[in-house]
C-alpha positions in Angstrom: -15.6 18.0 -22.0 -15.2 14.4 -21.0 -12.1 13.0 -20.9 -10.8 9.2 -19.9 -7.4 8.5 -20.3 -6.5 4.7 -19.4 -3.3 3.9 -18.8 -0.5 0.7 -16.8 -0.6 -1.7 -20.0 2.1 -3.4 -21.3 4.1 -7.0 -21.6 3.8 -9.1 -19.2 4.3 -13.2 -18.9 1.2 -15.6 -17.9 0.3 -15.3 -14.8 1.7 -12.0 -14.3 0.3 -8.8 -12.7 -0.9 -5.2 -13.7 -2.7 -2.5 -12.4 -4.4 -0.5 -15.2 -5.7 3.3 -14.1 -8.3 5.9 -16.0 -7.9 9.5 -14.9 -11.3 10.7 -15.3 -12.3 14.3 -16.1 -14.9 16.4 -17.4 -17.5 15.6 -15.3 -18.3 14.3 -11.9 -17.1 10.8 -11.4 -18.7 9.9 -8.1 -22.1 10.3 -10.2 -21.6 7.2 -12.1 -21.1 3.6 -12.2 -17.9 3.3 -14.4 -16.5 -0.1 -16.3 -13.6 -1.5 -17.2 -14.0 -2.9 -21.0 -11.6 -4.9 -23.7 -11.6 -5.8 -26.8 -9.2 -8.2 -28.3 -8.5 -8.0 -32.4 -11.4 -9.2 -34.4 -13.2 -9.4 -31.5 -16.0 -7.5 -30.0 -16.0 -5.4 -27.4 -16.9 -6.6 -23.9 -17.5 -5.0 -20.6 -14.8 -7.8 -17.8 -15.9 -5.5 -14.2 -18.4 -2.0 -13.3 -18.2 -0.7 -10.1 -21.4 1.0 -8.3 -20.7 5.4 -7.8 -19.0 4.2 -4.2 -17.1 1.4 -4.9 -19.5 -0.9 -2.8 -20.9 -3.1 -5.4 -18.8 -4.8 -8.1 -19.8 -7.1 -10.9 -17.4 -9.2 -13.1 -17.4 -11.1 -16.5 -16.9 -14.9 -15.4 -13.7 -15.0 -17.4 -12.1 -13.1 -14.8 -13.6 -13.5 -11.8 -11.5 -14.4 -8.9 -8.4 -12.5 -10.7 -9.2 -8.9 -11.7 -10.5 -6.3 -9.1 -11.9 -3.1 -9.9 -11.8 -0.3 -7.6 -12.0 3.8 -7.6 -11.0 6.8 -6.1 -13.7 9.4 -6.4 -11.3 12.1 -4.6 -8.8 11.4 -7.7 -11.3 10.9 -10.1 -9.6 7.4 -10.5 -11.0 4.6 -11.4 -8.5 1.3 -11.3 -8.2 -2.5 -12.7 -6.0 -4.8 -10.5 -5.1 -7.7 -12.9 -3.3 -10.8 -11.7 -3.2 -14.6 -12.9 -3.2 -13.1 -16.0 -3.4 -15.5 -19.3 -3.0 -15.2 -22.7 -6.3 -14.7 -23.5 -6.7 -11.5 -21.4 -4.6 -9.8 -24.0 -6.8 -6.8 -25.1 -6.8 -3.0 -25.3 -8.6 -1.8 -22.0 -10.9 0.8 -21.8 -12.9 2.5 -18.7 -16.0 4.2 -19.2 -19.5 5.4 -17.2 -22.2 3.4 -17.4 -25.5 5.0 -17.5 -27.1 3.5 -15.1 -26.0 -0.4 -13.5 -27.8 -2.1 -16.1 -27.2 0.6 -18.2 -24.8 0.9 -21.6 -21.6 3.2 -21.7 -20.7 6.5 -22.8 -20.2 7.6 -26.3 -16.8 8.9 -24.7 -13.9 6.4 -25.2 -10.5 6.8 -24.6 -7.7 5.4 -26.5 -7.2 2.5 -23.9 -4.2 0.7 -23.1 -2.7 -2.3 -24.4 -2.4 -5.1 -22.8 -0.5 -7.5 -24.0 0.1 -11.5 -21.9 2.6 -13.9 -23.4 5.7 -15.3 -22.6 
């Protein structure tokens, strides 16, 4: 059974730092590209960084480029989000997931994410 379990939210000021974590079970992680996600209330949900099944290719959304870095763990079926500069509008419930393929959509198998939460 697949399992994702986010966690490393919380409340933190403008320009701030966190380092979010999904423990990934279930299946094989080095097998798949994995994202990070968020969605914000009343907003849609939207994919910010996916990283390739060694960690050597990285993509990210443009509205947090330069500040957020995703990286895994294969041997700890870990799969992290190192957030810093972080703004107002990065406040969001965060969610990892497998891709299918690069290109590819995720899983049907969310977890329940973790808050984050930027304001001062």
């Amino acid at each position: 059974q697949v399992q994702l379990v986010e966690s490393g939210g919380g409340l933190v000021q403008p320009g701030g730092s966190l380092r979010l974590s999904c423990v990934a079970s279930g299946f094989t992680l080095k097998t798949y590209v994995m994202g990070w996600y968020r969605q914000a209330p009343g907003k849609e949900r939207e994919r910010v960084a996916r990283i390739e099944n060694f960690g050597v290719g990285t993509n990210y959304a443009e509205s947090v480029k330069g500040r957020f870095k995703i990286s895994r763990d294969n041997v700890k079926n870990t799969v992290y989000l190192q957030m810093n500069s972080l703004k107002p509008e990065d406040t969001a419930m965060y969610y990892c997931n497998m891709l299918t393929s690069w290109n590819g959509d995720p899983s049907d198998s969310w977890g329940q994410g973790t808050q984050v939460t930027v304001s001062s």
